[in-house]
TITIDO-677919 format. One record per residue (C-alpha): x, y, z. Coordinates in Angstrom, 3 decimals. Each point is the difference from the previous one (the first is absolute). Layout:
// TITIDO-677919
PT         x         y         z
PT         X         Y         Z
...
***
This chain:
// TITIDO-677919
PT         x         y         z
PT   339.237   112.816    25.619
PT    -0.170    -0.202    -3.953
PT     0.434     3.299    -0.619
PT     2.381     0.104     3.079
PT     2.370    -3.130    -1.454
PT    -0.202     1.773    -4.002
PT    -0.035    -2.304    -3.000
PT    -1.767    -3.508     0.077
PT     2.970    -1.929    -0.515
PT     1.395     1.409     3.224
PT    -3.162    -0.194     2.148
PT    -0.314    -3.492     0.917
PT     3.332    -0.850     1.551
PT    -0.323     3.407     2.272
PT    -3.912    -0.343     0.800
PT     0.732    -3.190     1.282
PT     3.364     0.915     2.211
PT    -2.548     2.684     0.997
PT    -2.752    -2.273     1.390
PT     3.144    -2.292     1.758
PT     1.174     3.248     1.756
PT    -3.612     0.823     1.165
PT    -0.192    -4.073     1.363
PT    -3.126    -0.200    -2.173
PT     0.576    -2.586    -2.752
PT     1.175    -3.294     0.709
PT    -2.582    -1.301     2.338
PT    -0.406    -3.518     0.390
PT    -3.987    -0.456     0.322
PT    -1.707     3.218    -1.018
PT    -3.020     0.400     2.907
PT    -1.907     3.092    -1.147
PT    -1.021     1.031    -3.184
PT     2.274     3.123     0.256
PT     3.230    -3.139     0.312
PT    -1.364    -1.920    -2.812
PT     0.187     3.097    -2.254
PT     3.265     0.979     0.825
PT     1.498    -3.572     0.024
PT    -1.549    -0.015    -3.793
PT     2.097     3.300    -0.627
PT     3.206    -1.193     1.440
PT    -1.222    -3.419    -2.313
PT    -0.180     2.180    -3.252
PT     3.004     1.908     0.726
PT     2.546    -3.164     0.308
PT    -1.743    -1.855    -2.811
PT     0.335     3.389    -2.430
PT     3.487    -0.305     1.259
PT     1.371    -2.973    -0.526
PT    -1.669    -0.199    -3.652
PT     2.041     3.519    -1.280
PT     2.221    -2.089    -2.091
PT    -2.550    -1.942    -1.591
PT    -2.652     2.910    -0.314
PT     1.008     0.947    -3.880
PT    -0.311    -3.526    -1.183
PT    -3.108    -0.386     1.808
PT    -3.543    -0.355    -2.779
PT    -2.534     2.246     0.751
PT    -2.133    -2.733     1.276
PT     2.003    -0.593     2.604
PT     0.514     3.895     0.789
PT    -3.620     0.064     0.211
PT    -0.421    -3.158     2.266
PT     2.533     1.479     2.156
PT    -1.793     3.373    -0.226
PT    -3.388    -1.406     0.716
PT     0.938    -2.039     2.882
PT    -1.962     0.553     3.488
PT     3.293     1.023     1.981
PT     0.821     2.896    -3.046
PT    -3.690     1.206    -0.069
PT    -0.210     0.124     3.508
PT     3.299     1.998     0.324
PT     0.111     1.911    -3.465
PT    -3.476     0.957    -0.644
PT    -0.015     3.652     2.345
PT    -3.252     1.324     1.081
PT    -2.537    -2.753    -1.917
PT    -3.655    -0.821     0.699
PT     1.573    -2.034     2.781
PT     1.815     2.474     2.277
PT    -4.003     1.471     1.016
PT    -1.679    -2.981    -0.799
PT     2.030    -2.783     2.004
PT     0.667     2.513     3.112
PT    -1.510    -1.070     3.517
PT     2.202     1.936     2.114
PT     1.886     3.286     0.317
PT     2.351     1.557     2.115
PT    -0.833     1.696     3.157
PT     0.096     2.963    -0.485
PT    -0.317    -0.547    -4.032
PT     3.427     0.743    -1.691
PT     2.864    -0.812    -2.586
PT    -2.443    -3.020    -1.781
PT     0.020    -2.211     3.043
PT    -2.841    -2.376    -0.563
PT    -0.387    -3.712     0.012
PT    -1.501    -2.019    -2.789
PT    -2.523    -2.722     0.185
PT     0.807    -2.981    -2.679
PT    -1.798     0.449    -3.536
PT    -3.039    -1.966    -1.162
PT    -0.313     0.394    -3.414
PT    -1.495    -2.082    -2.900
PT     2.650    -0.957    -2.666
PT    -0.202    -0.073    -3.745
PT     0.996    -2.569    -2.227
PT     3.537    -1.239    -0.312
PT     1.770     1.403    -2.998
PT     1.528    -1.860    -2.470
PT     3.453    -0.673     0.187
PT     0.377     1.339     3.325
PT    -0.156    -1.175     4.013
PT    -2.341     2.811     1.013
PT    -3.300     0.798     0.410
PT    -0.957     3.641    -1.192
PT    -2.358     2.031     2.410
PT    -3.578    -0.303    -1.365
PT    -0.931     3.759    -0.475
PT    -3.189    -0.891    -2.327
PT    -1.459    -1.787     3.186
PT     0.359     3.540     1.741
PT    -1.241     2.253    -3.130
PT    -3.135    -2.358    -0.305
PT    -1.371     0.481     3.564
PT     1.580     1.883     2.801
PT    -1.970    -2.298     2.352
PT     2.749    -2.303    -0.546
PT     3.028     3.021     0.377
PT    -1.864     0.765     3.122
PT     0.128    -3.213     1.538
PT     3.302    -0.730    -0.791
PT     1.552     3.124     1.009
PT    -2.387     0.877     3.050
PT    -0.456     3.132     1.452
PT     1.695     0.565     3.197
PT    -1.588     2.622     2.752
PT     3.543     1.923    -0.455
PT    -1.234     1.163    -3.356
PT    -0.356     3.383    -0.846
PT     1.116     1.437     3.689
PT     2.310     2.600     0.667
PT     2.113    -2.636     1.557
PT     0.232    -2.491    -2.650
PT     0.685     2.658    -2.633
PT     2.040     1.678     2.362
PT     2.371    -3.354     0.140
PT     1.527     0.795    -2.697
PT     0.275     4.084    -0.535
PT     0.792     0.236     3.183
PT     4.233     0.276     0.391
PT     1.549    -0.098     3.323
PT     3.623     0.165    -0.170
PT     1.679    -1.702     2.707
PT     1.344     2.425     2.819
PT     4.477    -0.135    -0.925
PT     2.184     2.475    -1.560
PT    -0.586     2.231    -1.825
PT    -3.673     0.041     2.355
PT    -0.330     0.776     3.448
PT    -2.775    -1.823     0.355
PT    -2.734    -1.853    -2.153
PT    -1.133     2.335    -2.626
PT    -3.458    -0.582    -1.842
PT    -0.239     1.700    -3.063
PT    -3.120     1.460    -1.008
PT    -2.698    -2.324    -1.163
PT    -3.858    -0.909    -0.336
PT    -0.160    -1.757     2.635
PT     0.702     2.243     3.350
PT    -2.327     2.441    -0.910
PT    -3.163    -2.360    -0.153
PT     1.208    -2.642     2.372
PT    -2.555    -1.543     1.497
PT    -2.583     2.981    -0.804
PT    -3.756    -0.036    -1.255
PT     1.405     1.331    -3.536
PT    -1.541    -2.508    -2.631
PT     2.156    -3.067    -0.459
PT     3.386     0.709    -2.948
PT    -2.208    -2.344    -2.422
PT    -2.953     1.887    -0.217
PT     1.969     3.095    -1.598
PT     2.941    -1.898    -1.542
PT    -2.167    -3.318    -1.128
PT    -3.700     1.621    -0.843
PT    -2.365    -2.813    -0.799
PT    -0.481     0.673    -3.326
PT     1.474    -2.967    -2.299
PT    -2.189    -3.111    -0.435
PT     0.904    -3.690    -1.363
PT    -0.882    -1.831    -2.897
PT    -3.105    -1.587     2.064
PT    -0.793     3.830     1.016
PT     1.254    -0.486     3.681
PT     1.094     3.704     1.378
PT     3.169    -0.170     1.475
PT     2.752     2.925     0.728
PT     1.504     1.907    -2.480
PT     3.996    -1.374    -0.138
PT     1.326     2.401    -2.046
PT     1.156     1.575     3.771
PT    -0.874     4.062    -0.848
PT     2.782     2.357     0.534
PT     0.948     3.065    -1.076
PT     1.970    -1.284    -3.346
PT    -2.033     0.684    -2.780
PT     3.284    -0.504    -2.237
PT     0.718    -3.203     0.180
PT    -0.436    -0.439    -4.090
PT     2.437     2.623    -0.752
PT     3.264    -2.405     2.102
PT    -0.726    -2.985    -1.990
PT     3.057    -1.388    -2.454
PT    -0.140     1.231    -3.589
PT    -0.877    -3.448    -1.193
PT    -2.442    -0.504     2.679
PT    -2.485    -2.576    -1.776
PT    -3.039     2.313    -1.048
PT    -2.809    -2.308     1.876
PT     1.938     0.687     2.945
PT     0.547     4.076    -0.501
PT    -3.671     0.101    -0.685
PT    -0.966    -1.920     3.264
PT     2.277     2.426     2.055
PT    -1.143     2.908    -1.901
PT    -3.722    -1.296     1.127
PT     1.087    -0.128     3.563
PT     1.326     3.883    -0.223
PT    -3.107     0.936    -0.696
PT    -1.932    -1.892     2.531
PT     2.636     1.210     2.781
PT    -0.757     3.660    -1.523
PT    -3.665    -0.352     0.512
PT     0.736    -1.434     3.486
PT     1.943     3.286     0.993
PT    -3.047     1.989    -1.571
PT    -2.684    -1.859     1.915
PT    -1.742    -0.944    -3.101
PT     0.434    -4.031     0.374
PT    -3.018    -1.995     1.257
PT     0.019    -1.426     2.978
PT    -2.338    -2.840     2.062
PT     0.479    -0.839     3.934
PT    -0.102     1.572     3.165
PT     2.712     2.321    -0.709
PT    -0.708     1.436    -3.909
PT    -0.208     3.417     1.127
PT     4.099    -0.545     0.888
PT     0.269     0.695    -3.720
PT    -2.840     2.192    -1.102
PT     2.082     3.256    -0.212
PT     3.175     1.148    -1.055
PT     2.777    -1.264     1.925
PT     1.344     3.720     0.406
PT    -1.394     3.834    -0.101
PT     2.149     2.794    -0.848
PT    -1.464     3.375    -0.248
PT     1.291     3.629    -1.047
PT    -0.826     2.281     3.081
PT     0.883     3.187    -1.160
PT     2.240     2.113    -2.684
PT     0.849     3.129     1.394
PT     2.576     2.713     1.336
PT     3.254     1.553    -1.090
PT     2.104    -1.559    -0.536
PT    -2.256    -2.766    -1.253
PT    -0.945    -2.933     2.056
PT    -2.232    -3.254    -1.002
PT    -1.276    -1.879     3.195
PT    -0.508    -4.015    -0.637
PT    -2.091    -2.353     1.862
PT     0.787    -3.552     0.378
PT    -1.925    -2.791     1.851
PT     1.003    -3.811     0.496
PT    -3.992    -0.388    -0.724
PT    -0.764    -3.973     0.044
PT     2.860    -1.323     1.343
PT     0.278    -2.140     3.273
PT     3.866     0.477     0.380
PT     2.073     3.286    -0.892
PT     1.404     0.575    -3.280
PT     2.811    -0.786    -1.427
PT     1.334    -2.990     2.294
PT     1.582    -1.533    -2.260
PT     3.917    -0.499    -0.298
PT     0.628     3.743     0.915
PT     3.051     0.097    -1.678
PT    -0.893    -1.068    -3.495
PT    -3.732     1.292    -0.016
PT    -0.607     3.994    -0.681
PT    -3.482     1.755     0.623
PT    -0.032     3.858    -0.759
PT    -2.296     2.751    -1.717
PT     0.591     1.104    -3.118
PT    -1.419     4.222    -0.318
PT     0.345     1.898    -3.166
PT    -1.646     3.374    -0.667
PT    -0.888     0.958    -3.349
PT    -0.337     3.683    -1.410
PT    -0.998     1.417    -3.567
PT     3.844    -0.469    -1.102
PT     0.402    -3.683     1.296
PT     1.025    -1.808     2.528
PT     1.489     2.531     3.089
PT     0.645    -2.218     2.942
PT     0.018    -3.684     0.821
PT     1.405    -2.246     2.813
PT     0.331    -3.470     0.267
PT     0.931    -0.247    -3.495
PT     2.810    -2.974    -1.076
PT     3.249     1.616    -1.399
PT     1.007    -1.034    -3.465
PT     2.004    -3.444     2.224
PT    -3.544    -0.938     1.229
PT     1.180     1.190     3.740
PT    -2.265     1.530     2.093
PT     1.305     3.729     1.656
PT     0.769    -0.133     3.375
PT    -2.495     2.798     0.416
PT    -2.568    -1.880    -0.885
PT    -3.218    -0.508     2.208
PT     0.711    -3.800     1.357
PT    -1.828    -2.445     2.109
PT     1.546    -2.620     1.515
PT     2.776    -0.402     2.619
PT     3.674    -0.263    -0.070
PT     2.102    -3.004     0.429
PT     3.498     1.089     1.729
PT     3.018    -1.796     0.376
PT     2.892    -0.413     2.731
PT     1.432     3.565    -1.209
PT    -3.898     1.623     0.259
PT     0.248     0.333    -3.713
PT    -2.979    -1.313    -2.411
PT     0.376    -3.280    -0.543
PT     1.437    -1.731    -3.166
PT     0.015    -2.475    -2.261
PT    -3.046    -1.461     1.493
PT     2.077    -1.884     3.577
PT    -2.157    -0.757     1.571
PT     1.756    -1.091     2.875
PT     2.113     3.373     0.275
PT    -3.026     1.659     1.051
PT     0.994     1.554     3.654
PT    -2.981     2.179    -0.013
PT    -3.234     1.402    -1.533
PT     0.306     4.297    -0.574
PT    -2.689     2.293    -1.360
PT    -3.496    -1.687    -0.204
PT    -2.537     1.997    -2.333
PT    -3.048    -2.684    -0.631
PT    -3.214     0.249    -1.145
PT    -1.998    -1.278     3.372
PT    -3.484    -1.028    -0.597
PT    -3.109     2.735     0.747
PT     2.648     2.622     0.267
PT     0.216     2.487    -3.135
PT     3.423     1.364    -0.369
PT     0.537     4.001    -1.038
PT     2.908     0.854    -2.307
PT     1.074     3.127    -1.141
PT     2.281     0.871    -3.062
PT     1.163     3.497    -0.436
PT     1.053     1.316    -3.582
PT     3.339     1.718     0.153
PT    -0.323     3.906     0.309
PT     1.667     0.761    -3.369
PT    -2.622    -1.926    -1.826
PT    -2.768     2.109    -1.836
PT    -3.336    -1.465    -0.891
PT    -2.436     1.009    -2.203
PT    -3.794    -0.820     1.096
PT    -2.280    -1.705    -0.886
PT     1.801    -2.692     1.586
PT    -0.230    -3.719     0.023
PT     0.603    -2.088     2.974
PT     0.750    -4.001    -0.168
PT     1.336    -2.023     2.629
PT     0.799    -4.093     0.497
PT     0.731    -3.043     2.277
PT     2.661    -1.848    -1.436
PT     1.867    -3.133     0.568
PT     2.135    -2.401    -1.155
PT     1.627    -3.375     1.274
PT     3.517     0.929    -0.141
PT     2.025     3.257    -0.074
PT     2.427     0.567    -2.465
PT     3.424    -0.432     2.251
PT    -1.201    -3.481     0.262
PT    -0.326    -0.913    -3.917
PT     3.318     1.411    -0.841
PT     1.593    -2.250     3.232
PT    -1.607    -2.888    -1.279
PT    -0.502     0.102    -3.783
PT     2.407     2.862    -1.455
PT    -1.009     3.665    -0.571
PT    -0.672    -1.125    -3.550
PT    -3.121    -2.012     1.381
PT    -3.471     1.464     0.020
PT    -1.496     1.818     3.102
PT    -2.958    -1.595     1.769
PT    -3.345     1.480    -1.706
PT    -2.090     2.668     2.080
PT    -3.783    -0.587     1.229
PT    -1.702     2.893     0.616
PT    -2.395    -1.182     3.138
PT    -1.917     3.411    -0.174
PT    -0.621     3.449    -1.308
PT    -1.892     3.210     0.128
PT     0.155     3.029    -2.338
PT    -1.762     3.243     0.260
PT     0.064     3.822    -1.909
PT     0.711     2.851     1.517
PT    -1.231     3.091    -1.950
PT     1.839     3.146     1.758
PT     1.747     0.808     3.280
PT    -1.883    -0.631     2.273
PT    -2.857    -1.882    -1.034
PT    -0.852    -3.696     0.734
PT     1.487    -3.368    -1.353
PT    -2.975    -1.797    -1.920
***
């Protein structure tokens, strides 16, 4: 809805009309926690109303009182320790977030001076998790494909531009309610320990973003670039199998999250054969917002005069060709074209699907044009790339004078080949 209502000085009045369309705000005595939350909303929505004209003369203690208040934390604060840690419920089947919360038991710190609240007491969490762990218990949900599933799990409801209910394609379906080791145990790998040397898992959440450092502001504060740069690293050694693990499920992390492999070089004109295999992953790959995420091989052949081929490559806009080698699926909307602009809700359909399914090595084949010579020996290098968002999307929402989304290469291979004919070592 923020993103959907624009600027913050219109989002407010229209969130809240919103929720009073929907007959969701308003309610008299909130029953479940999933009432109390959104009566808290609806709360911090009139209150940030009714206050515009008095907002510029406000001091910033009182910006930060009304900032730090329980209703705006609750409502404001996104995906926080809170959203896993509080949940005791999720929807049947898991989808779209729906969860319930349990109430929050929590020591408090001291007051602070000059002001009416009470600042969480992180120190009481740094010095001994014991006391993190008791006050945000585990639940039983934690770590299965169903709890992680309730939230990257979409269903979009079944009304124009849809037929029906569409799911798009996710984590969760493909491990359901399978033996596969639980999300955590890849994703969270015991490997962090407290102050008081208690082993808990690793929250840094491992993806496939090792470039996390390189989006940061320009005047990022350097304690902060180096703690991000620090977690690139880590999530790089997590993709290579090389962090160390403890628990049942270690060996969830103990190789490379994906194998690629040069199968042959050979024939006229010439053709390079690539191997790719989804190698540690529970779910297939990518699954995540098919519209802004890309997944392709990159293939360039080298000869004794330079570079003679490659595909995948950016162009000099930072787009990727449309003859690229992608994984992923396409998003269509109500005129079967790709989708746009990142609506959601005008997705009538899901088109091509090309994923990377688990235990199931994928062939590709690139053939060099026939008018292009080569001169042998020959040298063969080929890559996994990704990267969060494609360039149509940067240019819609920050300007084509805005920096493209950085590249992680998730895998290579490389091999010679000394004459026609021989093999690619």
């Amino acid at each position: 809805l923020y993103a959907r209502f624009g600027t913050k000085s219109e989002k407010w009045p229209h969130f809240l009309a919103e929720y009073d369309r929907r007959q969701i705000s308003g309610r008299g005595s909130p029953t479940t926690t999933s009432d109390r939350l959104l009566g808290q909303v609806s709360y911090v929505a009139k209150t940030w109303t009714a206050s515009a004209g008095s907002r510029e003369s406000a001091s910033n203690a009182a910006r930060r009182r009304v900032a730090t208040a329980p209703a705006a934390m609750d409502a404001d604060q996104g995906v926080s320790c809170k959203a896993c840690h509080l949940t005791y419920e999720i929807g049947n089947p898991p989808r779209n977030g729906i969860a319930l919360f349990r109430e929050e038991e929590r020591a408090l710190g001291p007051v602070v001076p000059g002001e009416s609240y009470r600042a969480p007491s992180d120190e009481q969490i740094r010095d001994d998790l014991r006391l993190h762990f008791k006050a945000f218990s585990n639940s039983p949900l934690f770590g299965s494909p169903g709890f992680c599933g309730n939230c990257h799990r979409i269903e979009l409801p079944g009304h124009p531009p849809r037929q029906a209910a569409l799911v798009l394609p996710n984590p969760y379906d493909s491990q359901g309610q399978s033996s596969a080791p639980p999300c955590k145990s890849c994703h969270m790998p015991t490997d962090a320990r407290g102050t008081e040397g208690v082993p808990f898992p690793n929250h840094h959440m491992f993806g496939v973003n090792t470039q996390w450092a390189a989006m940061l502001p320009s005047d990022t504060a350097p304690a902060l670039r180096l703690a991000v740069a620090e977690g690139d690293q880590g999530t790089e050694a997590w993709l290579a199998g090389k962090r160390r693990t403890t628990g049942n499920y270690s060996a969830a992390t103990a190789q490379p999250a994906f194998d690629l492999r040069l199968n042959g070089v050979s024939g006229t004109p010439l053709q390079i054969v690539v191997v790719v295999e989804n190698a540690r992953a529970g779910h297939p790959f990518p699954v995540g917002a098919p519209d802004l995420t890309e997944a392709w091989l990159f293939a360039e052949v080298v000869d004794p005069d330079g570079v003679v081929y490659a595909s995948g490559e950016l162009d000099e806009v930072g787009k990727l060709p449309a003859s690229a080698h992608r994984f992923g699926a396409t998003l269509l909307d109500a005129n079967s074209a790709p989708l746009a602009h990142h609506d959601i809700f005008g997705i009538a359909a899901i088109g091509e699907r090309r994923l990377l399914v688990p235990g199931e090595p994928r062939e590709e084949t690139f053939f060099l044009p026939a008018d292009v010579a080569v001169r042998y020996p020959l040298d063969v290098h080929a890559e996994l790339r990704y990267r969060r968002a494609r360039r149509s999307f940067v240019d819609d929402t920050f300007g084509p004078t805005a920096p493209s989304f950085p590249v992680t290469r998730l895998a290579s291979a490389s091999c010679h080949v000394e004459r026609p004919g021989a093999g690619c070592t």
